[in-house]
KOLNUKOL-34383 format. One record per atom (N, C-alpha, C): residue number from 1; atom name; x, y, z. Coordinates in nm, 2 decimals. Example, Ala and Ser with C-alpha at 12.3 -4.5 7.8 and 13.67 -1.06 7.14 Angstrom:
2
{seq = 1, atom = N, px = 1.32, py = -0.57, pz = 0.78}
{seq = 1, atom = CA, px = 1.23, py = -0.45, pz = 0.78}
{seq = 1, atom = C, px = 1.32, py = -0.33, pz = 0.78}
{seq = 2, atom = N, px = 1.28, py = -0.22, pz = 0.71}
{seq = 2, atom = CA, px = 1.37, py = -0.11, pz = 0.71}
{seq = 2, atom = C, px = 1.29, py = 0.00, pz = 0.79}
! end
This chain:
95
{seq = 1, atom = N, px = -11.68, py = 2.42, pz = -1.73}
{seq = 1, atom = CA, px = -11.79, py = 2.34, pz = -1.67}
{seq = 1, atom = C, px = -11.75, py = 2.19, pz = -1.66}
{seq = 2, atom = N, px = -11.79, py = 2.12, pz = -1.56}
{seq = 2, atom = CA, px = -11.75, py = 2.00, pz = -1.53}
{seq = 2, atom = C, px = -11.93, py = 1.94, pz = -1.53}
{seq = 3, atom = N, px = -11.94, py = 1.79, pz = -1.57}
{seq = 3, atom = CA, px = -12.05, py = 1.72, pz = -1.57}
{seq = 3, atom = C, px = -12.01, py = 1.66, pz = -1.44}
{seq = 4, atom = N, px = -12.10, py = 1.62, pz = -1.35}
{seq = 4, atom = CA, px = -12.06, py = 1.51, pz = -1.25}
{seq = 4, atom = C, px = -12.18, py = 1.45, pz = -1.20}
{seq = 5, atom = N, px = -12.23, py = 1.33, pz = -1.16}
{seq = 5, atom = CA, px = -12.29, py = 1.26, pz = -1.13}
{seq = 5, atom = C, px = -12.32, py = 1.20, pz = -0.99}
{seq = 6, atom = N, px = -12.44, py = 1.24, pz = -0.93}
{seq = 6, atom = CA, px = -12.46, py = 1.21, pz = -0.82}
{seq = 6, atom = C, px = -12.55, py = 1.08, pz = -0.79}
{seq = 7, atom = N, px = -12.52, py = 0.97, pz = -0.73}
{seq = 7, atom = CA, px = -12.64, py = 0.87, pz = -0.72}
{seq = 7, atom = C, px = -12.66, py = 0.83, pz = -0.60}
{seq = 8, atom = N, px = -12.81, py = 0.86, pz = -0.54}
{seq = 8, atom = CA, px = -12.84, py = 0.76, pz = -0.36}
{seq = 8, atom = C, px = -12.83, py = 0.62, pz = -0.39}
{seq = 9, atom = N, px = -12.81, py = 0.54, pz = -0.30}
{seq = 9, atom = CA, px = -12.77, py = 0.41, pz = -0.31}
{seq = 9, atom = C, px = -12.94, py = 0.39, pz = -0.26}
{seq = 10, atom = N, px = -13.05, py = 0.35, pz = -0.31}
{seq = 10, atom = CA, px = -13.17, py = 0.33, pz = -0.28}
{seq = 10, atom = C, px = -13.25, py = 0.28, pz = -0.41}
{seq = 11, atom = N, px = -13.34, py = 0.21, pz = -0.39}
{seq = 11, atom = CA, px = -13.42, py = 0.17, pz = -0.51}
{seq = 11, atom = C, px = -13.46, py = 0.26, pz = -0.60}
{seq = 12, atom = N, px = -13.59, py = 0.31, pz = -0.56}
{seq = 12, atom = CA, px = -13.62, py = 0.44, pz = -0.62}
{seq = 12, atom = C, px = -13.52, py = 0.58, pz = -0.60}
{seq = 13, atom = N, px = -13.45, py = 0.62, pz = -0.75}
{seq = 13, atom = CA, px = -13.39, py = 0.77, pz = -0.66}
{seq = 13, atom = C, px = -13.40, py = 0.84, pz = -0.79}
{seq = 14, atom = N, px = -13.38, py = 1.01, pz = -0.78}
{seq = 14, atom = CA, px = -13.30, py = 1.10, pz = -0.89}
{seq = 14, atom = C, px = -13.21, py = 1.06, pz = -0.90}
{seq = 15, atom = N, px = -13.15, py = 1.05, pz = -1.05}
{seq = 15, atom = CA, px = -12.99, py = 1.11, pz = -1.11}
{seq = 15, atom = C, px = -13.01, py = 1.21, pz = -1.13}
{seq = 16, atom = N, px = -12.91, py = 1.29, pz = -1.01}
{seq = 16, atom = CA, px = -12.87, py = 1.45, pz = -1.01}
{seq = 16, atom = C, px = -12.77, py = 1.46, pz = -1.06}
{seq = 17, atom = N, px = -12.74, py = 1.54, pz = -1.14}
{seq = 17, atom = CA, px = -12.61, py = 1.55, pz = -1.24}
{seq = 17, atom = C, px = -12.60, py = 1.72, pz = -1.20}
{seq = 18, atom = N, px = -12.45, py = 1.74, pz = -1.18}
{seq = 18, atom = CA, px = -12.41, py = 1.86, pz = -1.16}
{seq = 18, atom = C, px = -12.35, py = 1.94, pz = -1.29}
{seq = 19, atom = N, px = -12.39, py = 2.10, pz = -1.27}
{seq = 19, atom = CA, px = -12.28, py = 2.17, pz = -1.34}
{seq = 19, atom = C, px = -12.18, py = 2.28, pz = -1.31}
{seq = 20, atom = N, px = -12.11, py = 2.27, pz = -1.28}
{seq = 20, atom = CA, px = -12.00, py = 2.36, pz = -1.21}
{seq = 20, atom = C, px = -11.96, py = 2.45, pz = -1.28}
{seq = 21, atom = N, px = -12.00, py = 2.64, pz = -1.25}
{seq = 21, atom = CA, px = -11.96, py = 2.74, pz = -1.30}
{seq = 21, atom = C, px = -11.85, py = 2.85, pz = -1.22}
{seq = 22, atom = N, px = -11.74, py = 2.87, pz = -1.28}
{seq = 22, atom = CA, px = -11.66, py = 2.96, pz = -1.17}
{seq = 22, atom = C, px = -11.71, py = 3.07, pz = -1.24}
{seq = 23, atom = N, px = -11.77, py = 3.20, pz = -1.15}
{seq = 23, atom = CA, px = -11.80, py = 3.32, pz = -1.20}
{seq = 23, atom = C, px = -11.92, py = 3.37, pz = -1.21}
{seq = 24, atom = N, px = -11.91, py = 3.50, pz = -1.28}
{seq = 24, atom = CA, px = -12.09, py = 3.55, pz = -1.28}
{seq = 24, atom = C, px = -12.12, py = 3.49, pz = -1.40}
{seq = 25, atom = N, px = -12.25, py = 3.52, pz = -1.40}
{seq = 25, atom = CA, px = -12.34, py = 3.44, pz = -1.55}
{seq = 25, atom = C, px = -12.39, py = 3.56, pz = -1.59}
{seq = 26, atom = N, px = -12.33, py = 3.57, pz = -1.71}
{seq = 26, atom = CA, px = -12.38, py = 3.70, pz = -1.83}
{seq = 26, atom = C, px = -12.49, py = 3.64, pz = -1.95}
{seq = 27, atom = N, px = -12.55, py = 3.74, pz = -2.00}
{seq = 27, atom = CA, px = -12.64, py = 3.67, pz = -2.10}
{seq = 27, atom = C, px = -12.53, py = 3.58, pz = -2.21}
{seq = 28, atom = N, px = -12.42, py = 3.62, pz = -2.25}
{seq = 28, atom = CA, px = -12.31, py = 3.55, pz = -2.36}
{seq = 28, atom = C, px = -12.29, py = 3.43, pz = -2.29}
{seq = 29, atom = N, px = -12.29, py = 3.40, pz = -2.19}
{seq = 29, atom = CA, px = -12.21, py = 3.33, pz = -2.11}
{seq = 29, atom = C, px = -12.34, py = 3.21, pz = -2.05}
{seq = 30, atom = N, px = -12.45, py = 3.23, pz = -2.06}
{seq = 30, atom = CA, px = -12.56, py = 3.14, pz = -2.05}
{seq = 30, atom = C, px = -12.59, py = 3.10, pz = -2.18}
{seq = 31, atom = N, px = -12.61, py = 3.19, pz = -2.25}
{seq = 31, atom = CA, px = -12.68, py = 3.14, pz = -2.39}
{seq = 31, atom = C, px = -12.59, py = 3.05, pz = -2.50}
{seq = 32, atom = N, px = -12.44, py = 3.07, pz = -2.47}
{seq = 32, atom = CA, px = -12.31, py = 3.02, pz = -2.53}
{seq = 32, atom = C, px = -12.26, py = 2.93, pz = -2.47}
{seq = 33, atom = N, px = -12.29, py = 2.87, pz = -2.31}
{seq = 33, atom = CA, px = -12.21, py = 2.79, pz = -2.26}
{seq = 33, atom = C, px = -12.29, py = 2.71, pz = -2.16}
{seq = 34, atom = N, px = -12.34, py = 2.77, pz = -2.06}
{seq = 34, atom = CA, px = -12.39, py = 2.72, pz = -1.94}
{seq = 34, atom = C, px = -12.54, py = 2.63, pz = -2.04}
{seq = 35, atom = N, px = -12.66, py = 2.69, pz = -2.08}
{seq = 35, atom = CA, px = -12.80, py = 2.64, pz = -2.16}
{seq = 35, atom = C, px = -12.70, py = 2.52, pz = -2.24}
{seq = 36, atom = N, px = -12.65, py = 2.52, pz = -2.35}
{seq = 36, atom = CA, px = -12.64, py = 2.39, pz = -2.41}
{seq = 36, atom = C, px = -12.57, py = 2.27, pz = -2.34}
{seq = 37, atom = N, px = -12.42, py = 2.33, pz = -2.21}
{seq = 37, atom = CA, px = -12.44, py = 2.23, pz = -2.15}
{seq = 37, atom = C, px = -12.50, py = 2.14, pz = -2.05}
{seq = 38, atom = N, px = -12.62, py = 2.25, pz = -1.99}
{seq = 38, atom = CA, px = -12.75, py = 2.20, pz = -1.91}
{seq = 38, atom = C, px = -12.80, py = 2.07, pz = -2.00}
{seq = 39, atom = N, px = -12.84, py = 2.13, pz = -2.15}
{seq = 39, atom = CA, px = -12.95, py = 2.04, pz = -2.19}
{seq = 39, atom = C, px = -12.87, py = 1.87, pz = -2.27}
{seq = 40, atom = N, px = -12.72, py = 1.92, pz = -2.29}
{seq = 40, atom = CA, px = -12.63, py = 1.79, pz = -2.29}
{seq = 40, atom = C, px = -12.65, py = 1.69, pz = -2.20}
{seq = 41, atom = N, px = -12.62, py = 1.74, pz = -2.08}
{seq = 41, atom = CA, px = -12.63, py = 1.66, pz = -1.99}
{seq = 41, atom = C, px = -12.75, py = 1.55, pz = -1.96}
{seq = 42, atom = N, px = -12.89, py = 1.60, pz = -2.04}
{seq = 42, atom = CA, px = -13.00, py = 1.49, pz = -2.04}
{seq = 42, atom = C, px = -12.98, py = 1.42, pz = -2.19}
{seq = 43, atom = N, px = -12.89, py = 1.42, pz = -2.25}
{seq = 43, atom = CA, px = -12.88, py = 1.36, pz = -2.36}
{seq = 43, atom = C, px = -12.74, py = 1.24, pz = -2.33}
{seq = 44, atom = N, px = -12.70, py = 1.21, pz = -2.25}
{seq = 44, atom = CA, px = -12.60, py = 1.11, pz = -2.20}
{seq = 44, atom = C, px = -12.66, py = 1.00, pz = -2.11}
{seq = 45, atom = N, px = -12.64, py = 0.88, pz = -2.19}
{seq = 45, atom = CA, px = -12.71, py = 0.79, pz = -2.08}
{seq = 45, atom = C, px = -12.59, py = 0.77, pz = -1.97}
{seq = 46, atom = N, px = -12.66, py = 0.74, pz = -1.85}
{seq = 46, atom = CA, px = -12.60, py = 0.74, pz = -1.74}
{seq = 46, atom = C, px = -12.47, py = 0.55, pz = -1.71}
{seq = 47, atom = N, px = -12.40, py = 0.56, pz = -1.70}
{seq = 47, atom = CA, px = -12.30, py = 0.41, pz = -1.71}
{seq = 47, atom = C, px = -12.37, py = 0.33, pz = -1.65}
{seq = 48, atom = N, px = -12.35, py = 0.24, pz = -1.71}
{seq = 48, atom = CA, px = -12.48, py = 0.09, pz = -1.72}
{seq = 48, atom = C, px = -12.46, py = 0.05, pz = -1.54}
{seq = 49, atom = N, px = -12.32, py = 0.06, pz = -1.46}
{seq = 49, atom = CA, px = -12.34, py = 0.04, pz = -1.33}
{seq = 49, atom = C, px = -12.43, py = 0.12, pz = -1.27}
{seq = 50, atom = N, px = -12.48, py = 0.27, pz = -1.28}
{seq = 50, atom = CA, px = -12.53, py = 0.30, pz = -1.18}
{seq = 50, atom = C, px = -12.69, py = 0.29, pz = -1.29}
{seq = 51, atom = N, px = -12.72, py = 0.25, pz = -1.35}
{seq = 51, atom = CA, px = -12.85, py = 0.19, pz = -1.38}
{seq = 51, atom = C, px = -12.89, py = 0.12, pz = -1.31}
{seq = 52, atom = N, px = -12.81, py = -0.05, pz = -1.30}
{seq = 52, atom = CA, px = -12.82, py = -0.17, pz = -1.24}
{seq = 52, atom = C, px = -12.83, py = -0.17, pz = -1.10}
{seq = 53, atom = N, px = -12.80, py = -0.03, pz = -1.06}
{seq = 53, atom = CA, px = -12.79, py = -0.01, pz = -0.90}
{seq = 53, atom = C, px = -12.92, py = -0.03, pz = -0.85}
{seq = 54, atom = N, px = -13.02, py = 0.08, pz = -0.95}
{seq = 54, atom = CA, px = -13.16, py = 0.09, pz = -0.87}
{seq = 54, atom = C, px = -13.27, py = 0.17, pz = -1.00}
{seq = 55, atom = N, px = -13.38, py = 0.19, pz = -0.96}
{seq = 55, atom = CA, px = -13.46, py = 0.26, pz = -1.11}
{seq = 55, atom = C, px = -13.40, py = 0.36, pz = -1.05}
{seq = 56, atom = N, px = -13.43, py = 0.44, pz = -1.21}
{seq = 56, atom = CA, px = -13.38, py = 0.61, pz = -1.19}
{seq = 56, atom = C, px = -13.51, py = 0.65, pz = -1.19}
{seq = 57, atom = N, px = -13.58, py = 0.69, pz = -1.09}
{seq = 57, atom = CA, px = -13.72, py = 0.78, pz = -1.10}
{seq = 57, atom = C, px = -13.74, py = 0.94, pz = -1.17}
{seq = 58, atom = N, px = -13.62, py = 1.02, pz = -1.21}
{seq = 58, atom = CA, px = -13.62, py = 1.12, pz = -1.26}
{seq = 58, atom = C, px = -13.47, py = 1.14, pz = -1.28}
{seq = 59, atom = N, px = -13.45, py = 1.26, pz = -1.40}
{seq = 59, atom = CA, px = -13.31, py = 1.28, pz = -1.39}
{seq = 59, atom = C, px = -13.34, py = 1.45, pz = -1.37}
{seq = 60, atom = N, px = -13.25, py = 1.52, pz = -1.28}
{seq = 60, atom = CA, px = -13.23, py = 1.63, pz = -1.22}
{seq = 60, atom = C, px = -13.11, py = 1.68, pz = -1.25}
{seq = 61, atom = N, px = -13.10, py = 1.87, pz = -1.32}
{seq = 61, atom = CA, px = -13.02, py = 1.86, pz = -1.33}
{seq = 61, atom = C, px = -12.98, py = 2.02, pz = -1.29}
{seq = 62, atom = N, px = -12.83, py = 2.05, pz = -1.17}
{seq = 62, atom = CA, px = -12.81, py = 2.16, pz = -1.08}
{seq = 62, atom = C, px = -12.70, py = 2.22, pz = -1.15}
{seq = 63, atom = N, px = -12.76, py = 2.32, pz = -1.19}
{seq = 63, atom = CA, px = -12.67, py = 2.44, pz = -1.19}
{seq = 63, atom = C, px = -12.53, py = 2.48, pz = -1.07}
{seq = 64, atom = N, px = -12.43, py = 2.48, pz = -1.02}
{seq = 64, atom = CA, px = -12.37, py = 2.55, pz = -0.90}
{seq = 64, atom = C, px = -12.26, py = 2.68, pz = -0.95}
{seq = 65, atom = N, px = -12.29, py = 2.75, pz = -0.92}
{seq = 65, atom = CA, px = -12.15, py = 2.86, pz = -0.95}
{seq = 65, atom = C, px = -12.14, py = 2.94, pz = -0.84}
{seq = 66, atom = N, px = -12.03, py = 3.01, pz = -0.80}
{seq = 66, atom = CA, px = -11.96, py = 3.10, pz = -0.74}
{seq = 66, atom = C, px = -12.01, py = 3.21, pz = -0.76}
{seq = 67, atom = N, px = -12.05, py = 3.30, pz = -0.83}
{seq = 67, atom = CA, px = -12.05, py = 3.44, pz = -0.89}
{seq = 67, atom = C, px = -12.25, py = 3.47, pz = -0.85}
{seq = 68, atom = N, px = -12.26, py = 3.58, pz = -0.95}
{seq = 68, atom = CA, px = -12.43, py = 3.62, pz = -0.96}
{seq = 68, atom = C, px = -12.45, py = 3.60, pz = -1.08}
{seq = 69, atom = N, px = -12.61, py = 3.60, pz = -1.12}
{seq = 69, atom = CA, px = -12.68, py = 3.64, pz = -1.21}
{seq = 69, atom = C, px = -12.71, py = 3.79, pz = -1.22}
{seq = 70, atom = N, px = -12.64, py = 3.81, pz = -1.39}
{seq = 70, atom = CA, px = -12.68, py = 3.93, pz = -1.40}
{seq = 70, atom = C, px = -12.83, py = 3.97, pz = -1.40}
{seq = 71, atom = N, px = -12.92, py = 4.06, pz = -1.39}
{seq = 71, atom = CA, px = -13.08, py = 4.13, pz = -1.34}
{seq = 71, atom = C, px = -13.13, py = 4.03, pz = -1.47}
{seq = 72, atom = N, px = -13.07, py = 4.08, pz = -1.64}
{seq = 72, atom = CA, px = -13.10, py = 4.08, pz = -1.73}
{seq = 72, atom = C, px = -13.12, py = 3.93, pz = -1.78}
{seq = 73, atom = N, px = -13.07, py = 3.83, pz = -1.71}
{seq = 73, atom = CA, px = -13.06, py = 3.69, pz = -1.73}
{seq = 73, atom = C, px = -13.10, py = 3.60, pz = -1.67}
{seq = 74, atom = N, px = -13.20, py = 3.64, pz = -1.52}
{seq = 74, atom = CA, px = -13.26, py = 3.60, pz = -1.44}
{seq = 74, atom = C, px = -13.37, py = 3.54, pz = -1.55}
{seq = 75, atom = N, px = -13.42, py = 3.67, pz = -1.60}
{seq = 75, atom = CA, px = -13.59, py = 3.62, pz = -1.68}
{seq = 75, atom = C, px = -13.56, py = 3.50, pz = -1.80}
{seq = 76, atom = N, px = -13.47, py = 3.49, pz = -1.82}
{seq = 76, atom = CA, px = -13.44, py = 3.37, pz = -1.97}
{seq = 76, atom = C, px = -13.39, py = 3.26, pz = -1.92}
{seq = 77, atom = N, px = -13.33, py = 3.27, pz = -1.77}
{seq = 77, atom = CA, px = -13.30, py = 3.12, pz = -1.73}
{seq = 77, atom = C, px = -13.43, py = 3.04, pz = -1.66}
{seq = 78, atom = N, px = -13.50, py = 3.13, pz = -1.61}
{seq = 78, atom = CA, px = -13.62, py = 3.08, pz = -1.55}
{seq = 78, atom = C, px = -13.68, py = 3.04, pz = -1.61}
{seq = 79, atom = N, px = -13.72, py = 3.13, pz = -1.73}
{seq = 79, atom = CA, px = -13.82, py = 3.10, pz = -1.85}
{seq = 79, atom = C, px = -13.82, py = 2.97, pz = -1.93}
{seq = 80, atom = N, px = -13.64, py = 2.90, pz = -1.96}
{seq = 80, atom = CA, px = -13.60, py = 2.82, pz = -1.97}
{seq = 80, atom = C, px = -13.61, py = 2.69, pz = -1.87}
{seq = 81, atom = N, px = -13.61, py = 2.69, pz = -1.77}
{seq = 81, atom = CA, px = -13.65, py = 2.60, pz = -1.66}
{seq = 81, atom = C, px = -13.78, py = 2.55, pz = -1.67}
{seq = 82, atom = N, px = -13.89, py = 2.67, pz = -1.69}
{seq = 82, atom = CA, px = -14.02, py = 2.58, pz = -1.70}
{seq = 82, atom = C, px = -14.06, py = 2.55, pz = -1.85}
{seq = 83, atom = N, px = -14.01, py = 2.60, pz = -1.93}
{seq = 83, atom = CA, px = -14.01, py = 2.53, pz = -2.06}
{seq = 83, atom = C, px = -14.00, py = 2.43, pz = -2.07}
{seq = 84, atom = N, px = -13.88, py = 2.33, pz = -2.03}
{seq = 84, atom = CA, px = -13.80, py = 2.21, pz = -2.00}
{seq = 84, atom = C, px = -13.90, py = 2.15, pz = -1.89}
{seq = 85, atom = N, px = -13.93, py = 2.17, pz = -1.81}
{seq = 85, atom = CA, px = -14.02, py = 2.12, pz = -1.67}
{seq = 85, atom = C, px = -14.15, py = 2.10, pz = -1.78}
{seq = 86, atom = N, px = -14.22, py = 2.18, pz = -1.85}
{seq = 86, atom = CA, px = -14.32, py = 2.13, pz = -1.93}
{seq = 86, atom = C, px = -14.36, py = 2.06, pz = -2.00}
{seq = 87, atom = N, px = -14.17, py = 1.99, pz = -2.10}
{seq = 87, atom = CA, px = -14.19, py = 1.93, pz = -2.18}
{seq = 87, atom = C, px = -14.15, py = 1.78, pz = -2.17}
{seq = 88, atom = N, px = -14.13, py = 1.75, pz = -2.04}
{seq = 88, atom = CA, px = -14.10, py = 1.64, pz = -1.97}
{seq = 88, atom = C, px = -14.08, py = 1.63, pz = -1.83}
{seq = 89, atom = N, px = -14.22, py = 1.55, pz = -1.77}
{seq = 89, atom = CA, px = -14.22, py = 1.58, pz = -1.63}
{seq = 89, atom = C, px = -14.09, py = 1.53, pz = -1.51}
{seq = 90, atom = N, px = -13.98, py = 1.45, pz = -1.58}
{seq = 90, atom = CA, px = -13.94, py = 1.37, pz = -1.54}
{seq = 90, atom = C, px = -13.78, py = 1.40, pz = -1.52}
{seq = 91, atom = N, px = -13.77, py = 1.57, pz = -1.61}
{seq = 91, atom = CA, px = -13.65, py = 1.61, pz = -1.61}
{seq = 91, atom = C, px = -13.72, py = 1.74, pz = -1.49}
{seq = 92, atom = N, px = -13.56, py = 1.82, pz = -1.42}
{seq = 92, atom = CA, px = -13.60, py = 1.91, pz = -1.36}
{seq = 92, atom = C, px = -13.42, py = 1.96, pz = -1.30}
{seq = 93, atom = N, px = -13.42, py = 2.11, pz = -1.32}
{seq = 93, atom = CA, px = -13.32, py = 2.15, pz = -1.33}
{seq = 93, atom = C, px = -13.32, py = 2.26, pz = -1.21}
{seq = 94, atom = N, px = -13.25, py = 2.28, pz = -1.15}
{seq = 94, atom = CA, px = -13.22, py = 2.40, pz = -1.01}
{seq = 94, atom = C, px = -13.09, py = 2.45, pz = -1.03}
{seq = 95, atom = N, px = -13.15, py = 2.62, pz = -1.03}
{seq = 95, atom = CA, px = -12.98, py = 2.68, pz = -1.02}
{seq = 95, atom = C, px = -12.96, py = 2.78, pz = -0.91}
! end
């Protein structure tokens, strides 16, 4: 998995922060790797340049992989999405 950092050059914007998966997503393989480095990633402040650029109005954070979700791992990543969406309006994660 790779972290990477997206920023619009605009006053108000999201920091979209990527996560890059080669492969299918198994339940071992979400619950072991992909989930804790989702929730890392809102635990890193963003480098003081792209602060000073503009406000960050939300931080956003994307899933991307190559592969499928297995049937079985659909319900626990979702479920996890709005858990997270619940407990802070200001994070929000798409995969």
């Amino acid at each position: 998995m790779r972290h990477l950092l997206f920023v619009q050059d605009s006053f108000l914007h999201p920091l979209q922060m990527y996560q890059v998966k080669i492969g299918n997503i198994t339940t071992n393989i979400w619950r072991n790797e992909i989930k804790p480095q989702l929730e890392e990633i809102f635990e890193i402040e963003p480098p003081k340049a792209i602060i000073d650029k503009g406000k960050i109005s939300c931080k956003v954070g994307i899933l991307v992989f190559n592969g499928y979700i297995k049937n079985i791992v659909e319900p626990k990543m979702t479920g996890w999405q709005k858990i997270k969406k619940n407990k802070d309006l200001n994070i929000s994660f798409w995969i």
